[in-house]
C-alpha positions as CSV (number, residue, x, y, z in Angstrom):
1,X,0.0,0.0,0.0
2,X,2.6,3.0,0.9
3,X,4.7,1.3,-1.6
4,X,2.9,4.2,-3.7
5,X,4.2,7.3,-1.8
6,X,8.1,6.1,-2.1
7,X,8.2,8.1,-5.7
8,X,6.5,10.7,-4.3
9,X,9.3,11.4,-1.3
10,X,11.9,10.5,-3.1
11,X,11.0,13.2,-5.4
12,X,10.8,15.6,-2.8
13,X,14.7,14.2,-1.3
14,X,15.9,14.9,-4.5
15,X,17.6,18.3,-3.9
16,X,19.2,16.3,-0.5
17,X,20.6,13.1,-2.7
18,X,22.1,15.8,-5.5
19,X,23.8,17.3,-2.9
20,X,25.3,14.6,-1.1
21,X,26.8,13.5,-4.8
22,X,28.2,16.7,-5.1
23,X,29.5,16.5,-1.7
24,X,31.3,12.7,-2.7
25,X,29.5,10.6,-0.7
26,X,28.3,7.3,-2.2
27,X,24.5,5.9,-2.2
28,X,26.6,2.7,-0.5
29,X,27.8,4.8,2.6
30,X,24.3,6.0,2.8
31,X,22.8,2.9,3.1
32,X,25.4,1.9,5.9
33,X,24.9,5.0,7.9
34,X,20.6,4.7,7.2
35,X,21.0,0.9,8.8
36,X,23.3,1.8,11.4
37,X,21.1,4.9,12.2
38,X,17.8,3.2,12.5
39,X,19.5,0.0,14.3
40,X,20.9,2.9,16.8
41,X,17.5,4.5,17.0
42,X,15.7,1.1,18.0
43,X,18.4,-1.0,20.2
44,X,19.1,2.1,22.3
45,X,16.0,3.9,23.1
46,X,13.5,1.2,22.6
47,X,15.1,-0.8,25.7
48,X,14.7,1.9,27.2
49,X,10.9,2.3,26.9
50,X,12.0,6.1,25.4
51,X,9.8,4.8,22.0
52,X,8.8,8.0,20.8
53,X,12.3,9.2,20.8
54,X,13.8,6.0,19.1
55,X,10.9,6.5,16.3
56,X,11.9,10.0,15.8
57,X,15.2,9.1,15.4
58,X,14.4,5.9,12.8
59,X,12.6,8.3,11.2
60,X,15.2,10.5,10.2
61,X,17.4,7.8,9.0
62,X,14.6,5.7,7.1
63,X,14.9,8.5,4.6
64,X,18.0,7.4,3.7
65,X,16.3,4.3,2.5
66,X,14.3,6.7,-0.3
67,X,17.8,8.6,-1.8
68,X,20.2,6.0,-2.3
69,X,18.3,3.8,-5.0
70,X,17.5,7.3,-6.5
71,X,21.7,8.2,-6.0
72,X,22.7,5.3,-7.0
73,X,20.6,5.8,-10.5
74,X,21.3,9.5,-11.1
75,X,25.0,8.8,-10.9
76,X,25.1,5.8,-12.8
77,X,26.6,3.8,-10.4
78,X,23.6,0.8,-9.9
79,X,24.6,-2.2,-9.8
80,X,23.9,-5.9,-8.4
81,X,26.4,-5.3,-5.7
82,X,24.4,-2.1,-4.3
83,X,20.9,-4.0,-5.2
84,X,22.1,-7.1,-3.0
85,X,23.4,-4.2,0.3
86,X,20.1,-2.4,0.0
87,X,18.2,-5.7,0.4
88,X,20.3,-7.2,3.2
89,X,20.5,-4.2,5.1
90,X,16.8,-3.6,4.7
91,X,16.6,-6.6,7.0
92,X,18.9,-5.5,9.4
93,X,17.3,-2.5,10.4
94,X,13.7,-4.1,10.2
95,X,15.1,-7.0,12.8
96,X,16.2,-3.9,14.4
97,X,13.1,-2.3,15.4
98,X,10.9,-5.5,16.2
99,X,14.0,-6.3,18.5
100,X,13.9,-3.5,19.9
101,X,10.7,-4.0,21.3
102,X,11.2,-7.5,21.5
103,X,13.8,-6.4,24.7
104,X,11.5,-3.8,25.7
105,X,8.7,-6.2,26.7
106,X,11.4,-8.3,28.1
107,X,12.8,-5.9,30.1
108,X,10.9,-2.7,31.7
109,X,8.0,-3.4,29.2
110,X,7.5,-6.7,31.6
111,X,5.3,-8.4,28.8
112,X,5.8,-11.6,28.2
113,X,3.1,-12.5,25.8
114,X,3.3,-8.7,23.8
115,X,7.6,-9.9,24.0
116,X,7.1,-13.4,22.0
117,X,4.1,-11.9,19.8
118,X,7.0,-8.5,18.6
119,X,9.5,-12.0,18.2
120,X,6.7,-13.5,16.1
121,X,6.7,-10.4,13.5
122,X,10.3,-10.2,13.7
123,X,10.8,-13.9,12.5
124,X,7.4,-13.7,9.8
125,X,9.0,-10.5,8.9
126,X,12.4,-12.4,7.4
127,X,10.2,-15.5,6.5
128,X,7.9,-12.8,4.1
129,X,11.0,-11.7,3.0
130,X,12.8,-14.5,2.4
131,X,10.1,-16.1,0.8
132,X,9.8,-13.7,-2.1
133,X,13.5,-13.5,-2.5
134,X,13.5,-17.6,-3.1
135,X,10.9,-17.5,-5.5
136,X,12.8,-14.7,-7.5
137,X,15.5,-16.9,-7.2
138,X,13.9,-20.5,-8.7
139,X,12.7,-17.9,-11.5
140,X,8.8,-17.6,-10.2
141,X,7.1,-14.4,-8.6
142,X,6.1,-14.2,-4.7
143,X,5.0,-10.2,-4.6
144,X,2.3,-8.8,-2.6
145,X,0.7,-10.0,-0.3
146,X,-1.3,-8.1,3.2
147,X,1.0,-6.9,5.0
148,X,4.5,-5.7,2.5
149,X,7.4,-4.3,4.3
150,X,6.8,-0.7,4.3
151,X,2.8,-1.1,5.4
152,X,4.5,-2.8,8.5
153,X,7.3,-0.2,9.5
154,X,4.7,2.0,9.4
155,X,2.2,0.4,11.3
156,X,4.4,-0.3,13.9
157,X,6.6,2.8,14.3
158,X,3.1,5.1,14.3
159,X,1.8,2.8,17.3
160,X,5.1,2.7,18.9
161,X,5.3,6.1,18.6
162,X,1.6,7.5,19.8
163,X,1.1,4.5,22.2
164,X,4.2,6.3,24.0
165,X,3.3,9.8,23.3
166,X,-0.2,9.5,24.6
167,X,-0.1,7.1,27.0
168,X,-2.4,4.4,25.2
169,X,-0.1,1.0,25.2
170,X,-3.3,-0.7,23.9
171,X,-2.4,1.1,20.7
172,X,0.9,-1.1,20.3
173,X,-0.5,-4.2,21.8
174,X,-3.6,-4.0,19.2
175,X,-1.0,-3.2,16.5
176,X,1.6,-5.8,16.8
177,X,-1.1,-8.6,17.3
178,X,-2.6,-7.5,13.2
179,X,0.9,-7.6,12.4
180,X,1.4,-11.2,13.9
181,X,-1.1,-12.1,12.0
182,X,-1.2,-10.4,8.6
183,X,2.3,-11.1,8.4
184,X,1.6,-15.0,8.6
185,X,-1.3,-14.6,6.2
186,X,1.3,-13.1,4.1
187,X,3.7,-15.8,4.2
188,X,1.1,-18.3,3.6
189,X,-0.2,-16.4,0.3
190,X,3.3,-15.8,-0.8
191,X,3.9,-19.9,-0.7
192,X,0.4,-20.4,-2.5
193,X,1.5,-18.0,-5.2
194,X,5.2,-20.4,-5.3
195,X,3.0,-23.7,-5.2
196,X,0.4,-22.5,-7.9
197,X,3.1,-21.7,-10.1
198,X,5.2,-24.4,-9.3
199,X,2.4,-27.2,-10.4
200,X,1.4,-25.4,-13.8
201,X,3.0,-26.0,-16.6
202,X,6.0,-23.6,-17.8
203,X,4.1,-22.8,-20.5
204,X,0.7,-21.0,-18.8
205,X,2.6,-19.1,-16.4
């Protein structure tokens, strides 16, 4: 779903991503510093039950995320090497911010259930993930699906973010239990899509 609006910012961090070309830096450093920025931004405050700060800060460095494909394309310098650093990365920082609060229930949060159901969409996270990038990889499709990356970063941060803001922890609770969920749904429609392709013949695909 906000797969949509990433043209539309990136358009808007244009004048930012020409200028840190000008300036030498590389779209690969910028991946590195937008990973290790919103990896900071979750494992430190997060812990900490500070999760309107950590969001604020992952929010900063998520734009990074939006300028490097489009540096990495104005400066002609795309290539399967950057492609395959994006992608991992992605994961990194993703894994980042469910773990977050994964030690945040553990810890001050004193959740255990809300603790194993943030593990749950950490793990069906990098399963979703995973999943599509082995289809690609046996040359058949695994897009889509109820719950894509970005529609859960989203979700999750804006909970994370209000539930600490104003008090309402029933905001995240709610939130990460639809993400459980749709993110297993997701898994499961991504394998159909594998299996139904997988049993047809070559030629009807």
């Amino acid at each position: 779903m906000l797969e949509r609006f990433r043209q539309y910012w990136t358009s808007l961090l244009a004048p930012v991503a020409d200028a840190l070309l000008r300036a030498g830096v590389s779209p690969d450093l910028v991946t590195l510093v937008g990973t290790l920025g919103v990896s900071a931004g979750a494992l430190i405050f997060f812990p900490l039950g500070m999760l309107w700060v950590g969001v604020l800060v992952i929010g900063v460095f998520v734009f990074a995320d939006l300028i490097d494909g489009y540096m990495a394309r104005s400066s002609g310098r795309s290539s399967q090497w950057g492609a395959w650093l994006d992608s991992t990365l992605d994961r990194v920082g993703d894994a980042a911010i469910f773990g977050g609060l994964v030690l945040w229930f553990a810890g001050g949060g004193d959740d255990p259930v809300l603790m194993s159901v943030a593990l749950w969409c950490l793990v069906m996270g990098s399963v979703t993930s995973y999943a599509r990038a082995r289809a690609e990889g046996l040359g058949m499709q695994a897009k889509g699906g109820i719950a894509e990356r970005a529609d859960r970063l989203a979700a999750v941060l804006l909970a994370a973010f209000f539930a600490d803001a104003l008090n309402l922890e029933v905001l995240l609770a709610v939130t990460l239990w639809v993400l459980a969920v749709a993110s297993t749904v997701t898994v499961g429609q991504r394998a159909l899509a594998v299996r139904r392709q997988a049993v047809e013949p070559a030629g009807m695909r």
